[in-house]
C-alpha positions as CSV (number, residue, x, y, z in Angstrom):
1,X,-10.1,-1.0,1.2
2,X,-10.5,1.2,-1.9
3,X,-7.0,1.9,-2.0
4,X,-6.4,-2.1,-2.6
5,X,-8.6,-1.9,-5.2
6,X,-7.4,0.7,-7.2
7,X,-3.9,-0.9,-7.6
8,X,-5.1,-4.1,-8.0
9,X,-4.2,-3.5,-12.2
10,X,-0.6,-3.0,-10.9
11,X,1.9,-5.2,-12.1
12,X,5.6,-5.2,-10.6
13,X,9.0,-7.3,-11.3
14,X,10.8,-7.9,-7.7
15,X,14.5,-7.7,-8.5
16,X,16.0,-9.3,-5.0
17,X,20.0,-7.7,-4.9
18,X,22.3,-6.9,-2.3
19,X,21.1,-6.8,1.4
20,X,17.1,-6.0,0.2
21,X,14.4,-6.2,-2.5
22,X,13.8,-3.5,-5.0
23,X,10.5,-3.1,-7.6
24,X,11.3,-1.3,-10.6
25,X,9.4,1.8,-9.8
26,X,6.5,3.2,-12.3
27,X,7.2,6.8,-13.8
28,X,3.7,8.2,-14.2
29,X,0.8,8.2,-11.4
30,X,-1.5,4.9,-12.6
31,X,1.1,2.5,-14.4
32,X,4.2,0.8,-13.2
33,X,6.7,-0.6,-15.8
34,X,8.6,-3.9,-15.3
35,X,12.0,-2.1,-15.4
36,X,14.3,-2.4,-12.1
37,X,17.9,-0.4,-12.0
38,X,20.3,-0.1,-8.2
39,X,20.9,-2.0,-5.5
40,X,19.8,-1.1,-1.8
41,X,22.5,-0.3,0.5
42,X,23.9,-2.8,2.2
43,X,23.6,-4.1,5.6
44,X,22.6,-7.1,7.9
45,X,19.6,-8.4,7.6
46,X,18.4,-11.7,9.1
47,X,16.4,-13.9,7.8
48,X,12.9,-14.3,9.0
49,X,11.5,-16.8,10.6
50,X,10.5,-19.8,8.3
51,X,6.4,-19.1,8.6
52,X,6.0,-15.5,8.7
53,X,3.9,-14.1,11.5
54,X,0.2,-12.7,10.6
55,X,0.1,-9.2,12.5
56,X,-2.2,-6.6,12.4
57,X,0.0,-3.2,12.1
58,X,-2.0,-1.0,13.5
59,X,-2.4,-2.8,17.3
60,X,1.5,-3.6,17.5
61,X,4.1,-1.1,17.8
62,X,7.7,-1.2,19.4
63,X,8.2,0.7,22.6
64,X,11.5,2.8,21.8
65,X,13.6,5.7,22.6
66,X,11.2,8.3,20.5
67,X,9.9,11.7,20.4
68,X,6.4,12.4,18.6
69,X,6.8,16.2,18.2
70,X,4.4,19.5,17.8
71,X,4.6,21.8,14.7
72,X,6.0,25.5,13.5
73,X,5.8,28.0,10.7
74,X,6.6,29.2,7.1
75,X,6.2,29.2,2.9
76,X,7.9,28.5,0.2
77,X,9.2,27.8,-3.6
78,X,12.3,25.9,-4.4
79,X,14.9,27.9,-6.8
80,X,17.3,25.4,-8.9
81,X,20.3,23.9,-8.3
82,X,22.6,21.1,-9.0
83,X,23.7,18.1,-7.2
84,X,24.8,14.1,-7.2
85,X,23.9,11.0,-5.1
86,X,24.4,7.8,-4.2
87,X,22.8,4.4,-3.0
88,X,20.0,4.5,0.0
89,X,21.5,4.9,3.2
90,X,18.6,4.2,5.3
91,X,20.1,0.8,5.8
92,X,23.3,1.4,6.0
93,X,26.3,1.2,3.8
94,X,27.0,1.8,-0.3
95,X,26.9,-0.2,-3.6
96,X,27.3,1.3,-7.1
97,X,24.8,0.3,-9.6
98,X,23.8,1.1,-13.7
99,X,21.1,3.0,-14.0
100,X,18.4,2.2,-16.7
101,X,16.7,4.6,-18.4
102,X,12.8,4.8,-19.6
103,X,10.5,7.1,-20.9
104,X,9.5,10.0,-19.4
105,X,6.5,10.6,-17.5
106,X,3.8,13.3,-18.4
107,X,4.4,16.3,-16.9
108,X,1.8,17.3,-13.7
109,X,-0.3,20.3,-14.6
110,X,0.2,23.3,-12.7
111,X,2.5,24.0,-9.0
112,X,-0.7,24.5,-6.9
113,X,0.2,26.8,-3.7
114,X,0.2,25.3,-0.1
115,X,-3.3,25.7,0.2
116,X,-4.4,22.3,-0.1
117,X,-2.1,21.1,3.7
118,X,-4.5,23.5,5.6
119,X,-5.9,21.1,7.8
120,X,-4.0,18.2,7.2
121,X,-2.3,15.8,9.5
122,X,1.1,15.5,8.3
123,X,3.9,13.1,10.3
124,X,7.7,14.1,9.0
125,X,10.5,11.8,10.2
126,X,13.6,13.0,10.1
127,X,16.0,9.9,9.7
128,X,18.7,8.5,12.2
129,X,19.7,10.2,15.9
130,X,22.6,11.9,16.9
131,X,22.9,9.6,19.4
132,X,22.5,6.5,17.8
133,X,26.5,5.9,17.9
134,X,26.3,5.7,21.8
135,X,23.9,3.4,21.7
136,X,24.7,1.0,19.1
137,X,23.1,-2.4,21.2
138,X,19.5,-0.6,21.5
139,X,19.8,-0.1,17.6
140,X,20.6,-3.4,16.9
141,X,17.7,-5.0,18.3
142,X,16.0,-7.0,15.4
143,X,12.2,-5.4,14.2
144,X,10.4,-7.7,11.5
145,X,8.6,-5.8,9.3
146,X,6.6,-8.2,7.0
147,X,9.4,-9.1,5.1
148,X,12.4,-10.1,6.9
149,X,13.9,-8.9,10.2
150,X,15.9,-5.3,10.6
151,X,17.9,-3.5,12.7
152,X,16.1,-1.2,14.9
153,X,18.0,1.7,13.5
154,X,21.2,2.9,12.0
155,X,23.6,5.7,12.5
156,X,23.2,7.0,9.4
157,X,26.1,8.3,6.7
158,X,28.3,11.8,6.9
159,X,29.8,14.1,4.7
160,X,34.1,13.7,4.4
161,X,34.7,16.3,6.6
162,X,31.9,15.2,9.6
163,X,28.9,16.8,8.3
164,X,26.4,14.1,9.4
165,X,23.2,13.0,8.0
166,X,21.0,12.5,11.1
167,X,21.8,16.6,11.9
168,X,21.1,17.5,8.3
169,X,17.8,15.2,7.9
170,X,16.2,17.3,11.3
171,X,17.5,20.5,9.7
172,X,15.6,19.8,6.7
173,X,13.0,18.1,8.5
174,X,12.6,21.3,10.9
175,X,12.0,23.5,7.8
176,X,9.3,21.6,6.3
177,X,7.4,21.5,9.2
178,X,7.9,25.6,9.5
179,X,6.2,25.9,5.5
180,X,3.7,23.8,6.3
181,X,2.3,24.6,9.5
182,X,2.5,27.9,8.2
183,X,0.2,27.1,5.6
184,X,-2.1,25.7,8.6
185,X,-0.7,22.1,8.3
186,X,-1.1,20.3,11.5
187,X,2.3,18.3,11.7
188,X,3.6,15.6,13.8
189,X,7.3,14.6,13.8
190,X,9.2,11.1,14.6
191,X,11.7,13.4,16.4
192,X,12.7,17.2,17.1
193,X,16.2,16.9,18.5
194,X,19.7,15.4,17.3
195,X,21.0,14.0,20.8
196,X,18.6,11.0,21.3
197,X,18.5,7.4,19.8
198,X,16.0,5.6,17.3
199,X,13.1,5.4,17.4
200,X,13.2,2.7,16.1
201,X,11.9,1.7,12.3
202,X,8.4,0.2,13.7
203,X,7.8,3.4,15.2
204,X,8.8,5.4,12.7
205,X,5.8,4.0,11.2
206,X,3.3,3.9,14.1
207,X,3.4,7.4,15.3
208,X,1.9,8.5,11.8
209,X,-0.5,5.7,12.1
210,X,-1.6,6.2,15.3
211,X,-2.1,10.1,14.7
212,X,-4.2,8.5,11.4
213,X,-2.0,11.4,9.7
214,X,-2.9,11.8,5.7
215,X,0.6,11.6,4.6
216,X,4.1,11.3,5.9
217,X,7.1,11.7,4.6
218,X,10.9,10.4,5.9
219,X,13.6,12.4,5.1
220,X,17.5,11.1,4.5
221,X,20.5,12.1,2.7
222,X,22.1,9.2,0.5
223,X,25.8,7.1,1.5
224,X,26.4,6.4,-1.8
225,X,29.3,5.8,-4.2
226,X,31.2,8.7,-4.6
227,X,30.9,9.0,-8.4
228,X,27.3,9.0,-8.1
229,X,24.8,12.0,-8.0
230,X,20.9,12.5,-7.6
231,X,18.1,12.3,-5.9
232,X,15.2,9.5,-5.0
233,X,12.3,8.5,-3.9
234,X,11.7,5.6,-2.6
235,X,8.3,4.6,-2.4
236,X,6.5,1.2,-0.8
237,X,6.2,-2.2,-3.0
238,X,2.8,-4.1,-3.1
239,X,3.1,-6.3,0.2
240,X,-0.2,-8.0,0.7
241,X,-1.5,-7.5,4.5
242,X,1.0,-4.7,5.1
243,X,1.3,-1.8,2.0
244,X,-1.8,-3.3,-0.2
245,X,-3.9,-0.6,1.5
246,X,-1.5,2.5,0.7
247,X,0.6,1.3,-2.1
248,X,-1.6,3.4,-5.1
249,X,-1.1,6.6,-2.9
250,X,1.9,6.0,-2.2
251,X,2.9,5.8,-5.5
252,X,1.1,8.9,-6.5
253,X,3.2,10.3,-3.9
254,X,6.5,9.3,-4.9
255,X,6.1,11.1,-8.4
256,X,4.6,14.2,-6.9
257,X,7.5,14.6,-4.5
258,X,9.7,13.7,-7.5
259,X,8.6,15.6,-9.6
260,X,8.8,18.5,-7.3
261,X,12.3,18.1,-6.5
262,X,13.3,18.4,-9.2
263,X,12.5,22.0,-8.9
264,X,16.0,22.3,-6.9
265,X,18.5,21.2,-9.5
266,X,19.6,18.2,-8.0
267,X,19.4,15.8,-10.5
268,X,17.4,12.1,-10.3
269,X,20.0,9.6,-9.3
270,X,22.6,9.1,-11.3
271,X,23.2,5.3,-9.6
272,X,20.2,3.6,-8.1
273,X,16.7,3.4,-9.2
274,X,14.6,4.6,-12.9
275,X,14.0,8.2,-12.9
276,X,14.3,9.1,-9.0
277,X,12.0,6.6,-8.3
278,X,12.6,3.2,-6.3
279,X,10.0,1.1,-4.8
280,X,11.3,-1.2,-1.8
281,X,10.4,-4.3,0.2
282,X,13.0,-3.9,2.8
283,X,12.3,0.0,4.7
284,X,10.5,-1.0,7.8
285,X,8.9,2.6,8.2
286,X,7.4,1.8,5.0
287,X,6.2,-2.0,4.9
288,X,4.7,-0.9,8.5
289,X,2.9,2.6,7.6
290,X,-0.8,2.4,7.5
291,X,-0.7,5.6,6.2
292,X,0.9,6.6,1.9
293,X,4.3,7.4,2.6
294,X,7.5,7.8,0.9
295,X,11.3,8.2,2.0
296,X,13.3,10.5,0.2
297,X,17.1,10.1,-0.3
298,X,17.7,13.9,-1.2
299,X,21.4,13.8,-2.2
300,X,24.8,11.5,-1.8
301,X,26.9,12.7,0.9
302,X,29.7,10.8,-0.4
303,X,29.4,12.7,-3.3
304,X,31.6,15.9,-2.9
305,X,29.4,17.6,-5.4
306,X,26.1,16.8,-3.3
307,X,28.4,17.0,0.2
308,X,28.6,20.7,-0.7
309,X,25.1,21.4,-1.5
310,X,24.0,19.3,1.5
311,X,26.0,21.6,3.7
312,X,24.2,24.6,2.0
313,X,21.7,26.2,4.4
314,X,20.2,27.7,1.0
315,X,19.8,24.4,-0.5
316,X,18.4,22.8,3.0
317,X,15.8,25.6,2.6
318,X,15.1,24.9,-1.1
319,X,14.8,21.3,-0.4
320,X,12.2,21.7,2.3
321,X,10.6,24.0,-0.1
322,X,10.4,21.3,-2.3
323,X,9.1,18.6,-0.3
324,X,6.8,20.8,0.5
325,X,5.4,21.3,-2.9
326,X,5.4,17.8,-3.6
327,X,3.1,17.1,-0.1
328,X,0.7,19.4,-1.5
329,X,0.4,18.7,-5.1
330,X,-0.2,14.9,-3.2
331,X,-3.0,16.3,-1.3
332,X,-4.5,18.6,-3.8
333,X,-5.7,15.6,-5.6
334,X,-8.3,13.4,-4.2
């Protein structure tokens, strides 16, 4: 795979805290530093078994309680504005952590339009279900994915007064699919409703992969502390057999959609990662994608600052804007 190729100069420093493993993520497109800054939120993970099972991702996929969706409309730019966040909620709870700082990357030239998504196959997956809550023993079920075993989902974090995160990640969600099938994106989606459960994380993965889609994105809003604000990205470590084939995208990825959110004000984490970006061994609907993918924690909801702007239908449509922008400075560059 040329992809495997390409990243093979890639060196990384696994920092193992908490309830996962997190790579000190590089700040510019070709080079990742050996700096590492957060810990993953927490939850239970169980161990896998002793000799870890060989599997080809793209034959196996779990059978679970999702919805592959269509597409819509619309196009965008995202104004600025200012926010917080917290620790990644994809897995479940919080845990405060010292930033580290490093230097900046070089800036991307230009904002190209949404021309370069016309014709692209693009899966969005909105994280969580509404109804993941009712079905709490169907979301437990264990899914290994490469690294360890997961939970098949989670029911994701809220805002204090009930706001919740699975409802906000399809709102945002619904958006970016209405700018970029606008801009004659063809775009699949994990799930178009907030009263179901899962899917679960392996098919989070597979629905892009089976579609062969040429990017996908995950969408979440942070649990963290509640002194911490920002933004990130997290984007997939080097897993040989499972990532090795999309990591260098994916990377390349992670900094575009960065870099493009930061178009909205909110700032880069204040709390978990280096610069907005994080790359992680434990996200099953990354470690499983056969496709360059990222999952972006776009604010903290236990942040009251962040609550606020998450709450914001202006800022839901600035941050789809965003994302936007970020998917098509990605695919603008061959």
């Amino acid at each position: 795979m040329d992809r495997r190729r390409r990243s093979a100069a890639i060196a990384l420093t696994v920092a193992i805290l908490g309830g996962g493993a997190v790579v000190a993520a590089g700040l510019n497109r070709d080079s990742v530093p050996a700096t590492a800054a957060g810990t993953p939120s927490s939850s239970t993970v169980t161990t896998p078994p002793t000799a870890a099972p060989t599997r080809d991702r793209r034959t196996t996929s779990s059978a679970t309680t999702a919805t592959t969706a269509a597409t819509t409309t619309m196009t965008t730019t995202a104004p600025p504005i200012a926010t917080t966040q917290g620790p990644t909620n994809t897995v479940g709870a919080t845990s405060a952590v010292t930033p580290t700082t490093a230097a900046a990357p070089p800036p991307r030239n230009g904002s190209p339009s949404l021309g370069s998504v016309r014709g692209k196959t693009i899966a969005i997956d909105p994280g969580h279900n509404g109804g993941n809550g009712a079905h709490a023993s169907e979301i437990a079920r264990p899914i290994f994915i490469g690294t360890q075993t997961r939970a098949c989902d989670t029911t994701g974090t809220e805002t204090n007064d009930g706001y919740t995160e699975s409802a906000y990640n399809l709102d945002v969600a619904l958006r970016l699919r209405d700018l970029l099938t606008a801009a004659g994106a063809h775009v699949i989606m994990s799930r178009v409703t907030d009263t179901g459960w899962g899917p679960c994380i392996d098919e989070r993965a597979d629905f892009a992969n089976r579609a062969h889609a040429d990017v996908a994105i995950s969408i979440h809003a942070d649990g963290g502390p509640t002194g911490g604000r920002g933004f990130h990205v997290n984007m997939p470590a080097l897993i040989t057999g499972y990532t090795d084939d999309i990591y260098t995208r994916s990377h390349q990825l992670g900094v575009d959609v960065r870099d493009a959110f930061e178009a909205t004000g909110m700032p880069t984490s204040t709390y978990f990662g280096t610069q907005g970006l994080v790359e992680r061994t434990d996200l099953g609907g990354l470690n499983l994608s056969d496709v360059p993918k990222v999952l972006v924690e776009t604010g903290n909801m236990r942040n009251a600052t962040d609550a606020a702007l998450l709450e914001s239908g202006t800022f839901r449509e600035q941050a789809a804007g965003a994302l936007a922008t970020g998917l098509a400075r990605y695919l603008a560059d061959p």
